[in-house]
C-alpha positions in Angstrom: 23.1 261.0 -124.8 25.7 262.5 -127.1 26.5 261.9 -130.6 30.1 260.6 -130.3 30.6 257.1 -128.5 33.7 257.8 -127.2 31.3 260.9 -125.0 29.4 258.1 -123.9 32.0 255.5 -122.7 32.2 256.0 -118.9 28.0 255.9 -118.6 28.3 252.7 -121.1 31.0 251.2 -118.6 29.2 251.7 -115.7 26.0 250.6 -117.5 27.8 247.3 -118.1 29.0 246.4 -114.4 25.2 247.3 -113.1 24.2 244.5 -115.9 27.2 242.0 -114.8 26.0 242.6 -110.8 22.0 242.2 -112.1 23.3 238.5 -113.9 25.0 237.9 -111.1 22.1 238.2 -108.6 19.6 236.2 -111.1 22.6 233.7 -111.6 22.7 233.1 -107.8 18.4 233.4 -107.7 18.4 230.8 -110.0 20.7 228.2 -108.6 19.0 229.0 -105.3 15.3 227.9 -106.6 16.3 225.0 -107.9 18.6 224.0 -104.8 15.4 224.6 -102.7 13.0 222.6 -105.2 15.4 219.6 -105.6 15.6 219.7 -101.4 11.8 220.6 -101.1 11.4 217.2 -103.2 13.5 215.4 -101.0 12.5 216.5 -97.5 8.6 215.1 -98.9 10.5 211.8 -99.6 11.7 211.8 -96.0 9.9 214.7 -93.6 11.7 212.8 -90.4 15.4 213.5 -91.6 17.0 217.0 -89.6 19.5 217.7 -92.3 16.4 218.3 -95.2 14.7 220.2 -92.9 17.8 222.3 -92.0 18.7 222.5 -95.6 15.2 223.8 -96.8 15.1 226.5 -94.2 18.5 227.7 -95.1 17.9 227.8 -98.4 13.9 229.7 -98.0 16.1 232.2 -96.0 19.0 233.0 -98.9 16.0 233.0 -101.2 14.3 236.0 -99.3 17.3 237.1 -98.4 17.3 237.7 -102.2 14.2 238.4 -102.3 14.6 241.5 -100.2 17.4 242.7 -101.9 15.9 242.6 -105.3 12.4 242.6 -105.2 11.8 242.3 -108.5 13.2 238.6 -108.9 9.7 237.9 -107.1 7.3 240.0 -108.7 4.2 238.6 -110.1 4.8 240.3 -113.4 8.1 241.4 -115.1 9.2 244.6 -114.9 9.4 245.0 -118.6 5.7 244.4 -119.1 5.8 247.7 -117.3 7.9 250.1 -118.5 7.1 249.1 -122.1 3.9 247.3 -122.6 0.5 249.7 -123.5 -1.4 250.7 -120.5 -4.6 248.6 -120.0 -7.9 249.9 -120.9 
């Protein structure tokens, strides 16, 4: 890191479009879960009907699909705690 800002601008750019991409996957996470809980909650309202059962499967798949890509939407702890909270002991 340099002392002048205007050193630092193309790292700061490129910073900024890895955060836009990172919002845009957690954007898209996010409207998946919910699409999948609202379906999951119909599909137990009717477990006989094709099209909930077609529609939670495809959306359990886009979620791993996710998942896959960007593993730490579906990690058990956030990866802040981390990089920045004390170690335990």
């Amino acid at each position: 890191m340099s002392m002048w800002l205007y050193d630092d601008a193309r790292e700061l750019e490129e910073f900024q479009n890895y955060q836009k991409e990172v919002r845009r996957i957690e954007r898209e996470y996010l409207e998946i879960r919910v699409l999948l809980r609202d379906a999951e909650a119909d599909y137990r309202g009717d477990p006989d009907s094709e099209y909930l059962t077609a529609k939670v499967k495809y959306l359990q798949k886009r979620l791993n699909d996710l998942e896959s890509k960007a593993a730490r939407l579906a990690a058990d702890h956030p990866l802040e705690i981390s990089l920045f909270a004390p170690p335990h002991g």
